[in-house]
N, C-alpha and C positions, 0 to 999 in steps of 0.2 A: 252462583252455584255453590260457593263456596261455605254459605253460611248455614246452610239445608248439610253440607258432608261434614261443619263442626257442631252441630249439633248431636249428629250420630256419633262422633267423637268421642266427645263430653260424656252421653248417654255409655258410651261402652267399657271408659275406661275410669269415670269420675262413679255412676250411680250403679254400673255391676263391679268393675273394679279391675281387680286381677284374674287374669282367665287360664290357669293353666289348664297345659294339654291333657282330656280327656277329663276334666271335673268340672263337678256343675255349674259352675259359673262359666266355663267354657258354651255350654249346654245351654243358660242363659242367654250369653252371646247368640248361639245362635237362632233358639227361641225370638229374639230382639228383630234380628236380621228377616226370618220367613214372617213375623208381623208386619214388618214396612212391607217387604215385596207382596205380600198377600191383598195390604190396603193399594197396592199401586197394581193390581188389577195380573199384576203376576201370575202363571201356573206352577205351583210350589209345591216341593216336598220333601222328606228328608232320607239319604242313605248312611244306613248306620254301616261301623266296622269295628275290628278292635285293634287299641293302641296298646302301645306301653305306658306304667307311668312314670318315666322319665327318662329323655333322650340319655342318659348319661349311664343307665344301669347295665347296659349291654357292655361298654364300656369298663365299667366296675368290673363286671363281670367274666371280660377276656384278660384284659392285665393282671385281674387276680388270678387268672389260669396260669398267665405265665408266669407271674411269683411263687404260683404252685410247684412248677415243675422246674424250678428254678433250686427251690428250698427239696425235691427229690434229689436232684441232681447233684446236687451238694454234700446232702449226707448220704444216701446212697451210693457217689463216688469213691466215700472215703473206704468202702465193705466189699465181699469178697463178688457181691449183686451189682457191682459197678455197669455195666453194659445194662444189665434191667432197669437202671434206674436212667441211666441211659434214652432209653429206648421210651418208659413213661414219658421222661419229660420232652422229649421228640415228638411222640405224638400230640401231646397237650398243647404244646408249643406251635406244631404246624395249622391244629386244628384253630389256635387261637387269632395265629396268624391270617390265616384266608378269612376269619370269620367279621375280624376287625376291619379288615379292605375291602370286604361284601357291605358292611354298614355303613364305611363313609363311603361308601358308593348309593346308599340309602337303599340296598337290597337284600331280599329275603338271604338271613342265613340262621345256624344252630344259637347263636345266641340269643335270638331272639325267642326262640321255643322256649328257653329256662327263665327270662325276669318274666316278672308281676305286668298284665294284663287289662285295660277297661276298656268300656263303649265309649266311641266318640260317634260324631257325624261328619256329614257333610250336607247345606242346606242349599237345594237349589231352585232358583226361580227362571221360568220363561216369560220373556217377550215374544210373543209371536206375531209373524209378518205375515200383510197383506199377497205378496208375492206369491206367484204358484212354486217356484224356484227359486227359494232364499236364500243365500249364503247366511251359515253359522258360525256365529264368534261370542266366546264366552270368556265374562272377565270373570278371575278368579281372584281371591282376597282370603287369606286366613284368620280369622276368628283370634284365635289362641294366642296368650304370651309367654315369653320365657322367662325362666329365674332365672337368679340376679350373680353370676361367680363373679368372682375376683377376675376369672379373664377375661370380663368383659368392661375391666372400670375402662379401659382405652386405649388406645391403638396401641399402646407400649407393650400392654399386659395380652392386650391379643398377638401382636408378633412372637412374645416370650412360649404363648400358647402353641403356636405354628411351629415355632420352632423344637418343641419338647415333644411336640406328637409327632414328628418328623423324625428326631433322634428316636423316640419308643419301638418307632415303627423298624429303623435301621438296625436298632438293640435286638426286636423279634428275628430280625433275618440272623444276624449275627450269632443270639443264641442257640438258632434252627442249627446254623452251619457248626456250631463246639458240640451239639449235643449229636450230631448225626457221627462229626467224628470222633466221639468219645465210645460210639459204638465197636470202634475197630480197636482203638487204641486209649485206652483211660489211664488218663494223669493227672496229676495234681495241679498241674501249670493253667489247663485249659478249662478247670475248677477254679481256680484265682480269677481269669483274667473273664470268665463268666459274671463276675459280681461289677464288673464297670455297668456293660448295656441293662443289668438286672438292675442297679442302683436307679437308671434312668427310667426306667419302666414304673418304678416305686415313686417316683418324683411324680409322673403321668399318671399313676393310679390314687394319689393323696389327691394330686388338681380334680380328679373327677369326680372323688368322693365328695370332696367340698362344695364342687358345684350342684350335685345332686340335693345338697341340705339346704341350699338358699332360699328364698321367700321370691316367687311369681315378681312382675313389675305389673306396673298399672299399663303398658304398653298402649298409651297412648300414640304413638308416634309408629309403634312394632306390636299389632299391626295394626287400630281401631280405625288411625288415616285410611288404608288401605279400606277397608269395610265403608267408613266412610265416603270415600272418595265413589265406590262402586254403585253404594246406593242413592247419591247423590245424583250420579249420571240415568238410575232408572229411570229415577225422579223425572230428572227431563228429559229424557227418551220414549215417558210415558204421554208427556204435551207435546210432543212434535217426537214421533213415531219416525225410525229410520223406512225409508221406504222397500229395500230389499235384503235385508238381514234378519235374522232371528236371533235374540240376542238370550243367552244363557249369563244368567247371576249366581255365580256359584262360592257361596262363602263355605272355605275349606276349615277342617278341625288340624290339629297335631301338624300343623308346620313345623313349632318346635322342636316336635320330638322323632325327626326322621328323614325327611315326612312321612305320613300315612295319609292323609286327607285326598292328597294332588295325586298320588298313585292312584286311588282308590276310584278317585274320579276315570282318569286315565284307563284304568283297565275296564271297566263299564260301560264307557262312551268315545272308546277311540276311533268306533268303526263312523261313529260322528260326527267325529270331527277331523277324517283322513283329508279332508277338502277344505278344511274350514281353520279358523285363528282362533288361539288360546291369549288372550291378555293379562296376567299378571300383575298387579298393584299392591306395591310393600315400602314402607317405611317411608312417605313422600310427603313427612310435616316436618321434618327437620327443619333448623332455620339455616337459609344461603347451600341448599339442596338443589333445586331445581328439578326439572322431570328426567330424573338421569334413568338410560335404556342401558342395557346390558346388551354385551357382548360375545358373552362363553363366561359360563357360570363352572363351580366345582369345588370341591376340596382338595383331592389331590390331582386328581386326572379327570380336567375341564372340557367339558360341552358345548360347541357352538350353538349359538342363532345363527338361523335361516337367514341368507343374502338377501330375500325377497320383503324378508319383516326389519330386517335392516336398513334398507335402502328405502323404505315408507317413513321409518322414524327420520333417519336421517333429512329425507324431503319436507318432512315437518318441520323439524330444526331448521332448516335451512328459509324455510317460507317464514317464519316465526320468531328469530333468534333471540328477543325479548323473552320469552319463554325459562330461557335458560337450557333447554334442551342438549344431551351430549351423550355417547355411550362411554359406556367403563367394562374393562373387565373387572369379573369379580372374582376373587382366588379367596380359598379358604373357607368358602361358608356354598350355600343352594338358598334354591328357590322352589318356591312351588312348581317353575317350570322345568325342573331335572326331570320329573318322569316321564312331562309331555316332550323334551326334549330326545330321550333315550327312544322313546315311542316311535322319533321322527314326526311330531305333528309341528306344526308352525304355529310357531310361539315369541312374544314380545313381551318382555317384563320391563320393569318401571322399580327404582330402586334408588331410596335418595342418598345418595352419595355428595358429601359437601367436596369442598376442592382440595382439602387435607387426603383424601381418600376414606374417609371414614363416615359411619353412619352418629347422626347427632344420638344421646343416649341407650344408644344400640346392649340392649339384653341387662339395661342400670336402673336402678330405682329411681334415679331423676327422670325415665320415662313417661313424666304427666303431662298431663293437658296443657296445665300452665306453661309447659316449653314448646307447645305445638304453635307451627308458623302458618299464621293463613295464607300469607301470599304464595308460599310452598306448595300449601295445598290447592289453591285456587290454580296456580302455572302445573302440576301436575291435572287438575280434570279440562285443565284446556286442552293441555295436549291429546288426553287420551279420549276424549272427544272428537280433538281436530282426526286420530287414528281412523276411528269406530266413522265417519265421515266420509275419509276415503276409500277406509275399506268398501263401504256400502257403497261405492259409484263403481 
């Protein structure tokens, strides 16, 4: 199987290339994806939406709020408008606040009404079953790569990242609370001791500007495996047919930048899959990965998986242990499966995690083919094979 999912690989991330979210080589990608499923007898078609273009501009965009109302607050303080200036940077500040914990929540908020805008998709294929009464289970794979910051060269420079958007976030509340009380009482003191959490804010808002400027990765590994690996299992799902499943092939857009793709799907087809399982397949060519499942996804405030899609993996792992199979939590980043998890739908993601805790070239420009691991890849579609198997009995 394995040689059929590095082929699409190769094709997605070597002969289109870099696919960022919501440009046409994303668009490409998934052009690529509804031709295999089309040739494999698939029922395919595409739902369009609109993204952002670029996960980081909402970002830009709220910490520049509160450097705004930071630089009010400041000299405004010093004037006879102290309390108006006050009361500006209050508001700009709360607004920026809620808007920034709506987004790493990856939900609709104001910031996202003011950046720049484009079409993506999302490209979906059916298998359909012989069954009068099918159970439905759709694996999902995102198309798109991300550009390449400095916080992603590795786990050092990602912890430095967690860590400083953590202080940002404590600097907002902190700022909320001097500027709410400077409404009653305006001093010079609580003007000083404003430029610490605002310092740190400034430090958060240079790392996002940077990352925003980077150049795409050839995301081999994040996500082309993933696409890979999905249309691999059509493949042979379309020679020996599950008997009572219908199986949904849904290659998502703007993983990167949100998401958008996996909501989108989500709010469309949840009434479809209130009964049915969501599969998830991201990043599972790393080398000495293995088919690792997740266990409660999130950035700041984490999502469980269902006991029920747990305790399947885990029985896998357990039948199979050659595999490599094992859950992890994941802290600090999502998955395609946040929306279908928020939704309450049952859901199992697959995410390769090496034993350092870390993803092999996760969001870096050594993301090529050339570092893609077959046997990685090959112990990931066993597993989600052996899944899609017992689901179907």
């Amino acid at each position: 199987m394995s040689k059929s999912a590095l082929q699409h690989i190769e094709h997605l991330s070597v002969t289109i290339g870099p696919r960022g979210s919501g440009t046409g080589k994303e668009k490409e990608g998934h052009a690529y994806v509804q031709r295999v499923l089309d040739k494999l007898g698939a029922e395919t078609w595409v739902e369009q939406y609109l993204t952002r273009t670029s996960t980081y501009t909402p970002f830009i965009l709220g910490l520049g709020l509160v450097l705004l109302a930071e630089v009010l607050f400041w000299f405004m303080g010093r004037t006879a408008d102290a309390q108006a200036g006050a009361l500006a940077a209050l508001a700009l500040g709360l607004a920026a606040l809620v808007s920034l914990i709506l987004e790493l929540q990856g939900l609709d908020n104001p910031l996202r009404w003011f950046v720049p805008s484009t079409p993506s998709q999302n490209v979906i294929g059916i298998t359909k079953s012989k069954s009068k009464k099918p159970r439905r289970v759709a694996v999902l794979a995102h198309v798109d790569s991300h550009k390449t910051p400095m916080i992603w060269y590795g786990r050092a420079t990602f912890m430095v990242y967690r860590a400083l958007t953590t202080l940002a976030l404590l600097g907002l509340v902190a700022l909320a609370v001097m500027y709410a009380l400077s409404l009653f009482a305006p001093n010079a003191a609580l003007r000083t001791w404003s430029l610490l959490p605002a310092a740190i804010i400034l430090l958060a808002w240079l790392m996002v500007l940077q990352a925003h400027f980077t150049p795409y990765s050839a995301g081999a590994n994040d996500n082309a495996s993933g696409v890979g690996v999905m249309l691999a299992l059509a493949e042979k799902l379309k020679k020996k047919p599950l008997k009572n499943t219908e199986l949904w092939w849904v290659a998502t857009g703007c993983e990167e930048n949100g998401p958008y793709g996996s909501p989108d799907f989500v709010r469309r087809h949840k009434d479809e899959f209130k009964d049915g399982t969501l599969i998830v397949v991201d990043n599972v060519a790393g080398a000495g990965t293995g088919p690792v499942y997740l266990d409660s996804e999130g950035i700041f405030f984490p999502v469980k998986y269902p006991a029920d899609a747990l305790a399947l993996a885990n029985a896998v792992s357990e039948a199979h242990p050659a595999w490599g199979g094992r859950a992890v939590s994941q802290t600090g980043a999502y998955t395609d499966a946040t929306a279908a998890l928020q939704a309450g739908l049952k859901c199992l993601t697959f995410v390769g995690y090496d034993k350092t805790g870390w993803i092999p070239a996760w969001h870096n420009q050594s993301d090529v083919f050339e570092n893609v691991d077959e046997e990685s890849v090959e112990n990931a579609e066993k597993f989600v094979m052996e899944v899609l198997n017992r689901l179907d009995k």
